[in-house]
N, C-alpha and C positions, 0 to 999 in steps of 0.2 A: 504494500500500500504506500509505502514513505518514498519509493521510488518513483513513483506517477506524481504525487505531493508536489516534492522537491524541484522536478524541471517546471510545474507549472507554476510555484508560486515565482521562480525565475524568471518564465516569460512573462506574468501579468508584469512585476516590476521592472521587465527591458521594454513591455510596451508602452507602461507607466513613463517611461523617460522620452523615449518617442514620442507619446502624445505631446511631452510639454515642450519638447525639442521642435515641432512642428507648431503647435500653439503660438509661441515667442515668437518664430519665421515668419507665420503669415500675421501676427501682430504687426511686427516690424515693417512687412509690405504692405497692411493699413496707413501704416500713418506715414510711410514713405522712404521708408528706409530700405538700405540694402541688406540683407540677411547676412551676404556676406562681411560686413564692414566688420571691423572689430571695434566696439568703444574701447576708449583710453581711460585709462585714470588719472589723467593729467589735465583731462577737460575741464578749464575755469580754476587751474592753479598755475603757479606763478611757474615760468619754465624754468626746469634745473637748471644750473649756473656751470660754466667752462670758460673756458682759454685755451681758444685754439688755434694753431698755427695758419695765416694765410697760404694757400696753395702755391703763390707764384712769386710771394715774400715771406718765407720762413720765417724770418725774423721781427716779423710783424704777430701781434695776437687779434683775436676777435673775440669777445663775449657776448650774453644777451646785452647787457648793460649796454653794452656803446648802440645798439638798436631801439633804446627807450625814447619814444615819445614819435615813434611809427610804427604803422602796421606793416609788420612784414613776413613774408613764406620762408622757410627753413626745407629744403629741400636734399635729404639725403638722396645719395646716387653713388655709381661707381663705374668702372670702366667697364667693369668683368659682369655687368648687372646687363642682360636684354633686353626688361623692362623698362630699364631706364634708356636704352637707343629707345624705344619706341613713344617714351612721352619725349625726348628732348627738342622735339618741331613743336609740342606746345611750350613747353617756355623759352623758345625762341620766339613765337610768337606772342607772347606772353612778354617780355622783355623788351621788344619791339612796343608794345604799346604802352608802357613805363608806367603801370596801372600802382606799382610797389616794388618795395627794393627785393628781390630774389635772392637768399643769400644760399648757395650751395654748398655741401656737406662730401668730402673725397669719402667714401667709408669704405676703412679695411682696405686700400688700397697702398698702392705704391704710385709716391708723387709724381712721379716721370708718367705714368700709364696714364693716371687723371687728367695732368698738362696736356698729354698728347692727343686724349680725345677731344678736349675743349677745344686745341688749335686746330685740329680737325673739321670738328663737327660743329665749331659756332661755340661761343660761350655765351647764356643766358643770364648769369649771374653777376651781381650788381659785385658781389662778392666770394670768395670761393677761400673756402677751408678745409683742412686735412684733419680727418679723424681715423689716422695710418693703423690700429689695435681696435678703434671701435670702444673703448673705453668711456671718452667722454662722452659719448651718448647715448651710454647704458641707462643711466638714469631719464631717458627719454620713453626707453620701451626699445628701442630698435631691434627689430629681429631680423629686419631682412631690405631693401630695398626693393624698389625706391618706396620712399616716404614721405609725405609732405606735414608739414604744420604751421597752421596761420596764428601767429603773434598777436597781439596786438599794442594799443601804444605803452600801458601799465607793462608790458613784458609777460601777461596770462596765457596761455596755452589754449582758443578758444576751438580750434578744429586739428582732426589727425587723419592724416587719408594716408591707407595701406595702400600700397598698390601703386599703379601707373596715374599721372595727370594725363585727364584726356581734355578736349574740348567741352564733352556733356561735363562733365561734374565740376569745371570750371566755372560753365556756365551758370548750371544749375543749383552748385551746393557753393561754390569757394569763391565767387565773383559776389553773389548778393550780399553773403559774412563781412566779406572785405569790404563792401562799399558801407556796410551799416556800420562796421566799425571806426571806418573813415572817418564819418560824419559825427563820432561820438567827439 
């Protein structure tokens, strides 16, 4: 008897998880969200703090701090990253129309490699920084590139988009943020 039991009260609780896993999903495509997306915990706090080397003057630093009193994108990428060739025509277009400062993020990479695709492929960034260990922007979440995150003028953390920048979600999630925060 305890063996019929045992596999079924297993499946009611893997369906049990299922249901709520599905539940949350099509919540999320109520009210308009991606299912995909991953919320942050850093949404509406103040961005972790670094110093870190400019890509094309070492011996220059960058922190959030010298970014306070504008709104602007943080935008991790890497040479060795696909996703990120495939958004880098949006913030080249993006950069072309100087809507905010773009600052870019080299992650885990080797400086020569990062230089080399920028002179390449166009550099979109107002600024560009090496995070060569991935360290300083551990305390970001970074797990993987590309990533983006909209600043604003306090230095708070108000958006995090996993994944590639495309045109829709510029448009439609990261263009209206940045313009209302603009005007704050």
């Amino acid at each position: 008897m305890m063996r019929f039991i045992l596999p079924f009260v297993f499946f009611v609780v893997l369906a049990g998880f299922l249901f709520k896993s599905l539940s949350n999903a099509n919540h999320n495509l109520e009210q308009g969200k991606d299912p995909r997306e991953i919320a942050s915990p850093l949404i509406d706090k103040a961005a972790p703090d670094f110093s870190l080397p400019l890509l094309h003057e070492p011996d220059k630093k960058l922190s959030p701090a010298d970014m306070k009193g504008k709104v602007w994108l943080l935008n991790v990428w890497a040479s060795w990253c696909g996703a990120c060739k495939d958004e880098h025509p949006v913030l080249m277009e993006l950069s072309r129309q100087n809507i905010l400062p773009i600052v870019g993020v080299d992650y885990k990479d080797k400086r020569e490699d990062g230089a080399a695709i920028l002179s390449k492929a166009g550099d979109p960034y107002t600024l560009v920084i090496a995070d060569a260990d991935g360290k300083a922007l551990f305390n970001y979440g970074v797990y993987g590139v590309p990533e983006s995150y909209v600043i604003d003028k306090q230095g708070v953390i108000r958006y995090k988009l996993t994944g590639a920048l495309t045109t829709q979600n510029w448009k439609n999630t990261l263009l209206p943020l940045i313009k209302e925060l603009q005007a704050k």
